[in-house]
C-alpha positions in Angstrom: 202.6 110.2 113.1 199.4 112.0 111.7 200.4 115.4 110.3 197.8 116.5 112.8 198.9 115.0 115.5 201.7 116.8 115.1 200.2 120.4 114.6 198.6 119.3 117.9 201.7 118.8 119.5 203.4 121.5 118.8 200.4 123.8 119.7 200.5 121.3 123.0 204.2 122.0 123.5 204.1 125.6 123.1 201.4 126.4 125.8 203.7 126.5 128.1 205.8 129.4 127.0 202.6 131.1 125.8 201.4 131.2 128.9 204.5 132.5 130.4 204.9 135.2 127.7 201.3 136.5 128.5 202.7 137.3 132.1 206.0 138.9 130.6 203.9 140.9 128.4 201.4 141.9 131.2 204.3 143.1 133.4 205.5 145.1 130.3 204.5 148.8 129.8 203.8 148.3 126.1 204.7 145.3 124.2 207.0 146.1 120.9 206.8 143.9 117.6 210.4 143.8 118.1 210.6 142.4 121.9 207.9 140.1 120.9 209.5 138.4 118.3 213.0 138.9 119.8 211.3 136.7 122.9 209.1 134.6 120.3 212.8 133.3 118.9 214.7 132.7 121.9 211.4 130.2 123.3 211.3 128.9 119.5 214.8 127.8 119.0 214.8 126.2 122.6 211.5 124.5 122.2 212.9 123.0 119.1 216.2 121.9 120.0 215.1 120.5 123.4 212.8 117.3 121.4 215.9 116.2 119.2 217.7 116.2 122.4 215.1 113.7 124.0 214.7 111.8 121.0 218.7 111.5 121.0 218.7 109.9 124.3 215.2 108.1 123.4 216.8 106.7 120.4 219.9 105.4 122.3 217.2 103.2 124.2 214.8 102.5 121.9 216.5 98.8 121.5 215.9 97.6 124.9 212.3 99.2 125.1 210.8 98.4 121.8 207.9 96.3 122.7 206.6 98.5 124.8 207.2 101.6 122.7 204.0 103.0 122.5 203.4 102.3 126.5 206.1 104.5 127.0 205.1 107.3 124.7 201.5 106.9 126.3 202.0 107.1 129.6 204.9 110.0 129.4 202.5 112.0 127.0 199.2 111.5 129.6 201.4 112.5 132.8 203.1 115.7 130.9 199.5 116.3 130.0 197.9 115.8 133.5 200.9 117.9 135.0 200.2 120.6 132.6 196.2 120.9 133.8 197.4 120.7 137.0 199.5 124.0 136.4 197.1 125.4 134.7 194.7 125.0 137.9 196.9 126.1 140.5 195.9 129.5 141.8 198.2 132.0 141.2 199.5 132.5 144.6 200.9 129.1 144.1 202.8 130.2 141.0 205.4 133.0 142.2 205.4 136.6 140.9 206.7 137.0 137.6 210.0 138.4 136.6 210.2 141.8 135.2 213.6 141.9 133.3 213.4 140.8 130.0 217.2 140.0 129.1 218.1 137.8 127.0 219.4 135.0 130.1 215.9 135.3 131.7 214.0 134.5 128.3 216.6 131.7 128.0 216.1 130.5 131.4 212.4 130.9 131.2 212.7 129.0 127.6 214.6 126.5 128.8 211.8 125.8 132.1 208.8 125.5 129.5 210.3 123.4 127.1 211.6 120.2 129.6 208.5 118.6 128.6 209.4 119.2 125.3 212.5 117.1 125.3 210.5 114.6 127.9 208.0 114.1 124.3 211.3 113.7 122.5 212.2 110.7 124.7 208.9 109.1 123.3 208.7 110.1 120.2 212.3 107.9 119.8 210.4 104.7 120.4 207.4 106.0 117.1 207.7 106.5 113.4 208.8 109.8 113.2 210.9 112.2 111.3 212.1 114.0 114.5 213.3 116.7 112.3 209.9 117.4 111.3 207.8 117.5 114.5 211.0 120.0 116.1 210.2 122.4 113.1 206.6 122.4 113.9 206.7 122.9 117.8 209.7 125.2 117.1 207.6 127.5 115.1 204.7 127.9 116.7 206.5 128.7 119.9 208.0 131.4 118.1 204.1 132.4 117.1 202.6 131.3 120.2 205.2 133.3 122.7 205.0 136.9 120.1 201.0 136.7 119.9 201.5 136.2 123.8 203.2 138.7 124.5 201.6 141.5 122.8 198.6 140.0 123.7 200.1 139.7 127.4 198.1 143.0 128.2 194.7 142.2 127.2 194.9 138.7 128.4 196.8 138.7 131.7 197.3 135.7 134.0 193.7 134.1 133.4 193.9 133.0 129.6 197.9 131.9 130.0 196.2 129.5 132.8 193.2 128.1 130.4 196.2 128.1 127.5 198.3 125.5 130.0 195.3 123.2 131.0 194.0 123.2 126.6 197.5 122.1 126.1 197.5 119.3 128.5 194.2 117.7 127.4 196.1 118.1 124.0 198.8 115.8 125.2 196.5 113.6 126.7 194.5 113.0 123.7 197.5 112.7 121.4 199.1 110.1 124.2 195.5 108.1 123.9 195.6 108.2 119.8 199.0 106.9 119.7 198.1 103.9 122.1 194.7 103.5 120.0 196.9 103.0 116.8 199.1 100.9 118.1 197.2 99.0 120.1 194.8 98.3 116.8 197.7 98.2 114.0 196.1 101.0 112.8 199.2 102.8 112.6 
């Protein structure tokens, strides 16, 4: 996988939770450094566990699915994608309010949510040539960069840039699910 392909996921994978720590910071008085990094790596260390997980139970199938590998990684990448602009389109009366407590269960929780399409790319990214290791580092860490600049940016930005944030990252995942096909579908790979 393309070194930028994977910056692009991880960017992709953290949306998400960026747009979900613009809404905990906007329903914050005043955004600290400190709860915005404390938040930044409790969505970090989830989002980077949760794509080793997938690519566990990915690799445990990768023998029975192998020709079609890079269907697989395809369409799961374009319907995470599509799911994600849909999201990000719904109005916000559609979306729920917001929690206000900020303990550490509800980050977790909240963590947990916005990173099941993280371990959905795992599943496909078992069936590529990839160092798993690698990619979870990346989309790991810029979570943890994503959800702090979210967060103290939560104020400024409110709901509205959260929403474009989720519908960029989907037509991130769409284009990366369309390279991947394209180089595999043309040996370039």
């Amino acid at each position: 996988m393309h070194p930028l392909s994977i910056l692009l996921l991880g960017i992709a994978m953290s949306t998400d939770a960026f747009a979900a720590a613009v809404g905990k910071g906007a329903a914050m008085r005043t955004p600290r450094l400190r709860d915005a990094l404390r938040a930044g790596l409790i969505f970090g260390v989830i989002e980077g566990l949760t794509p080793v997980i997938g690519w566990a139970l990915g690799t445990a199938a990768a023998p029975y699915v192998r020709a079609w590998d890079h269907w697989i990684a395809f369409t799961l990448l374009v319907l995470l994608g599509l799911r994600m602009i849909w999201a990000g389109l719904r109005s916000d009366d559609d979306a729920g309010d917001p929690p206000n407590h900020h303990g550490f269960w509800a980050l977790a929780a909240t963590g947990f949510a916005t990173s099941i399409d993280a371990m959905v790319v795992g599943v496909g990214l078992a069936f590529l040539d990839v160092n798993i290791m690698v990619v979870a580092a990346v989309i790991g860490l810029t979570t943890l960069v994503m959800v702090t600049l979210g967060i103290l940016l939560g104020r400024v930005l409110g709901a509205l840039a959260g929403k474009r944030a989720e519908i960029g990252g989907g037509v991130m995942l769409l284009v990366i699910g369309c390279f991947i096909l394209y180089e595999h579908v043309t040996g370039a790979a």
